[in-house]
N, C-alpha and C positions, 0 to 999 in steps of 0.2 A: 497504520494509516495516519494516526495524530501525530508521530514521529515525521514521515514521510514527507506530509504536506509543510510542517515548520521547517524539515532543510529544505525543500525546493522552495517554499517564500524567502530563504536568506540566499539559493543560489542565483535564483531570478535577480533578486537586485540586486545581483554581481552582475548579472546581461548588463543593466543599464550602465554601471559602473565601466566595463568593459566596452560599450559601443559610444563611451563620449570620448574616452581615451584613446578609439580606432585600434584597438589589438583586438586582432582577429580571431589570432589562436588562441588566446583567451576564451572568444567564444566560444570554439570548440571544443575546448576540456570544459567549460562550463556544463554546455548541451549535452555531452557523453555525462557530466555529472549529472546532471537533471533527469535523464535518462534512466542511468544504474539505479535512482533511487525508485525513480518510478518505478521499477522493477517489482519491487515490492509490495508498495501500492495497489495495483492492480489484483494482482495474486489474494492480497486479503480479503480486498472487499468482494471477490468471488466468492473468497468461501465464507464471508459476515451474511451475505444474502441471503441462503439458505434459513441462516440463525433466526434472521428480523423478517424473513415475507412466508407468507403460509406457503406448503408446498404447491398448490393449485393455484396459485398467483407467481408462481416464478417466471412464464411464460410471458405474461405482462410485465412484470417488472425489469429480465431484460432485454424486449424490444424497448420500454418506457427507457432505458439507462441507455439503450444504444440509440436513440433518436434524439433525448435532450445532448450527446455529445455532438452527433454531428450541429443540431441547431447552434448551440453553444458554440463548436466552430467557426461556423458560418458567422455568426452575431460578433464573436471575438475579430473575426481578421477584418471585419465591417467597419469596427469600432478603433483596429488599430491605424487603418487607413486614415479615418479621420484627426485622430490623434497626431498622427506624420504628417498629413497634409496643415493641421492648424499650428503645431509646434515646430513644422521642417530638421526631426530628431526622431530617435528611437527610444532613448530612454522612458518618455511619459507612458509608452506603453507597455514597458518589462514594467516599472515600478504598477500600474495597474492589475500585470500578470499576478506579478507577487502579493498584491490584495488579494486575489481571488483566488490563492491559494490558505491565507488569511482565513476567509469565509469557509473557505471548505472545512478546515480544520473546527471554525466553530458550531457546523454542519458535523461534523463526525464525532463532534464531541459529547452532541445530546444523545445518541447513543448508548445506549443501557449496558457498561461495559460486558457485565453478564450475556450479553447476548455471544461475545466473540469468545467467550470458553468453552471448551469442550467439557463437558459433563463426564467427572470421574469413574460412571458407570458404564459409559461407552465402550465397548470393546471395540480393537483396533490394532491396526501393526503399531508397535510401538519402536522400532528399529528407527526410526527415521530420531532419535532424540540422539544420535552418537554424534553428530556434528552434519556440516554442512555437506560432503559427500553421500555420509549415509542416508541423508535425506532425499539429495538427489537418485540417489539410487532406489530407494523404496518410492519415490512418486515414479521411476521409471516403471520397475515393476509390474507394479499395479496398471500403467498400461500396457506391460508385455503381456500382461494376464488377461486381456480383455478385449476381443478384435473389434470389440465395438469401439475400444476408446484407440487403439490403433492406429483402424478406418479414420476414427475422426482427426488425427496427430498428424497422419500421412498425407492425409488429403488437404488437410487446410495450410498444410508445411510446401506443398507440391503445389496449392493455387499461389502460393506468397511467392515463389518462386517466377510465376507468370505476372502475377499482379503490379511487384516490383517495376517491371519495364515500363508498365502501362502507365502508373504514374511519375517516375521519374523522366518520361518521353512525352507526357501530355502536353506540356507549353509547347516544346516543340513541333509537338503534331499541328497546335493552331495556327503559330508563328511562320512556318516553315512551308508546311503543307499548304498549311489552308490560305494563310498570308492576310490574319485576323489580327485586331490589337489582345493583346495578353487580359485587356481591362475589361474581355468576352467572360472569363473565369468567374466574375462574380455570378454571369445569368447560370453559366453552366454550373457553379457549386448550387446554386439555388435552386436550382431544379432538380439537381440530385439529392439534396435536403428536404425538399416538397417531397418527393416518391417515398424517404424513410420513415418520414413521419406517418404518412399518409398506411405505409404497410404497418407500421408498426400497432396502429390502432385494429390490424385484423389478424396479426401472429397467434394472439392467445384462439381466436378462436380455429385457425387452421392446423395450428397443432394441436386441436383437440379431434379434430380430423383426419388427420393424416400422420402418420407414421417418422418421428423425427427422423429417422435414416433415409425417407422418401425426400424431407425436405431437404436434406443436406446434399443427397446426390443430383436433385431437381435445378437447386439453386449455383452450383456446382456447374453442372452443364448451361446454365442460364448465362451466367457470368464468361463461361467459351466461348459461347454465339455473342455476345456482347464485345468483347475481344475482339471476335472476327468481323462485326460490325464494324468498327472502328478504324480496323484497317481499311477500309475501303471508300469513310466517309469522303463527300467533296464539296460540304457546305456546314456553317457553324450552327443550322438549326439540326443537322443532324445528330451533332454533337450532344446538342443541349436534350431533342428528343430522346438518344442512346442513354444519356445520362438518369434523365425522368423514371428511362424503363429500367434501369441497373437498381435501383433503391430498390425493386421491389424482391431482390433474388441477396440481398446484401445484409437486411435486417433480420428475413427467416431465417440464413445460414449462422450468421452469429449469436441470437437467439437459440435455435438449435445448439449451440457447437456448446454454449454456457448451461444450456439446460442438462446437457448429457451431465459433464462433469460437474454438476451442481448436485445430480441425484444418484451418478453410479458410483460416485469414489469416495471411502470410507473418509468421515468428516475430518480424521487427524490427519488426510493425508493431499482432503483438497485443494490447502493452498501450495502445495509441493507439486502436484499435479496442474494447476493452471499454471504455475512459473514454466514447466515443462512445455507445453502450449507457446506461452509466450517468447518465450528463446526460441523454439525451433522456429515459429513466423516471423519471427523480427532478423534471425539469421539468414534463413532464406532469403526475407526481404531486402536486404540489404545487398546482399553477395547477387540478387536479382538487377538492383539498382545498380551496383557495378557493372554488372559482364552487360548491360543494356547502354551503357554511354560508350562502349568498346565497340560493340555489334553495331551500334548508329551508325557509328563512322566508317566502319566495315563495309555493311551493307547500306541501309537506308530504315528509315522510323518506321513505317509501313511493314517493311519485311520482319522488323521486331515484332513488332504487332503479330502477325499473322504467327511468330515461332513463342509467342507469350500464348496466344489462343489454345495453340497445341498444347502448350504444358498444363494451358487449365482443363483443355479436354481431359489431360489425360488423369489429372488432379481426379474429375468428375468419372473415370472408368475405377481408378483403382477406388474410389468409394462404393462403388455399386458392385463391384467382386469381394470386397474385404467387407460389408454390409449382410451380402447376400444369405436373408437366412435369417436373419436377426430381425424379426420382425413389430420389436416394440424395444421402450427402455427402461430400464425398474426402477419407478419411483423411489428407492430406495435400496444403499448398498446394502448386501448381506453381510450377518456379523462376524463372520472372521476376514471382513474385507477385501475378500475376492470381488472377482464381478459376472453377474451373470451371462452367458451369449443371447437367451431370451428371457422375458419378463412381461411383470403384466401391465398395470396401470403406467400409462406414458405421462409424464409432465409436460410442461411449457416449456416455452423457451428463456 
């Protein structure tokens, strides 16, 4: 993670570098770099969480991690508008970026390094130490071994796939459709950052309630009918209303989706296993955002819409077949790093 954050502080202030000079493609090997690195990132501090928050506060803490990102969005593109508007440039706000990559690093550095090792008594696959494939392939594993972790891989791979169009077709749906100025987008993030926050302060207690695999097929199907909302809207407070209501089916799924692999995959093998997660949604994501600016043109934004709905429907069927049965999640992996189909005490998200 401390690695991480000081090269993307020195790739960022290559952005700025890069956008006073007007090479573009620059930026884009930048961004792909900024990206790749992030890669990793992400992956660790899933499996540092576990390490540093008690297991009966994991549920809070990642609705609490998924809320301050989206605010922290919302606040960052706020602040870089401002920035463009008073200095008519890009740079003052990469070089800002790259502070607050700065700060992270000295955010992750109070951190008790002891916390991110694995304890030599742990038993565990140990297969994943031959190099970079075999790693990838024992975090596979272990979710071929587990229809719960699966369920979760296939389904949230299968909504990225729908979800993709939704955002990459969103200006257009305003612009186009609706025949709204683009400068709508701040009320509409803002409303959708009010709804996350707002759930995220009652995730812990509804997963103490309800059955993670409930919330993830629930939320699942939530985010379908949202979809399908969407294509039909024909005013911008509808927009903004769909949005309000999306925060609240977006923090329990992600929540859930972190709490699973936070408590069912053996600790040597959970940052292997969230990069697994991670590539398959960001692939989908992407290859969703392509064949979605082909199909616009094809068909029309709207009929996107309605063939993105479908595939999150269908995201939300194969979770509630591939689930079916599996009625709680184990607090904890068992020691030779299998994974249970049932268990008792469910975690947070």
């Amino acid at each position: 993670m401390l690695g991480a954050d000081l090269l993307r502080m020195v790739v960022v202030l290559g952005f700025a570098g890069a956008a006073m000079a007007g090479q573009v493609w620059l930026l884009v090997v930048l961004g792909l770099l900024e990206s790749a690195i992030g890669s990793f990132f992400t992956p660790a501090r899933g499996a540092l969480i576990p390490h540093v928050v008690p297991r009966e506060a994991l549920p809070s803490a990642n609705s609490l991690s998924q809320a301050t990102m989206v605010v922290a969005s919302v606040i960052g593109s706020a602040i870089a508008g401002v920035l463009f508007g008073v200095y008519h440039a890009a740079w003052p706000g990469f070089v800002l970026d790259a502070a607050t990559f700065g700060i992270s690093f000295l955010v992750v550095l109070r951190v008790s390094p002891l916390a991110g090792r694995i304890s030599p008594d742990e038993s565990g696959p140990r297969e994943a130490a031959g190099g970079v494939l075999r790693a990838m392939r024992a975090g596979a594993a272990v979710v071929r071994g587990s229809r719960l972790l699966t369920g979760t891989l296939l389904a949230a791979t299968v909504t990225m796939l729908g979800l993709g169009a939704v955002n990459v077709l969103f200006v257009p749906l305003l612009v186009d459709e609706l025949h709204v100025s683009p400068a709508w987008m701040a009320a509409v993030d803002g409303a959708q950052a009010l709804s996350i926050v707002m759930a995220a302060a009652v995730v812990a207690r509804l997963m103490a309630r309800v059955a993670v695999t409930t919330i993830i097929t629930g939320a699942l199907t939530g985010l379908a009918l949202f979809t399908l909302a969407l294509a039909g809207v024909t005013s911008i407070w509808q927009v903004i209303g769909l949005l309000f209501v999306v925060g609240w089916f977006t923090t329990p799924l992600q929540a859930a989706t972190a709490t699973i692999v936070q408590t069912a995959v053996p600790d040597q093998l959970r940052g292997r296993t969230v990069s697994l997660l991670s590539a398959s949604m960001s692939t989908a994501n992407v290859a969703s955002m392509g064949l979605a600016g082909i199909f616009a043109d094809l068909l029309t934004t709207r009929t996107v819409y309605l063939l993105a709905a479908g595939v999150c429907g269908s995201a939300a069927l194969l979770a509630y077949v591939l689930f079916r049965g599996i009625r709680t999640v184990d607090a904890a992996p068992v020691a030779d790093g299998g994974l249970p189909e049932t268990a008792g005490a469910r975690p947070k998200p």
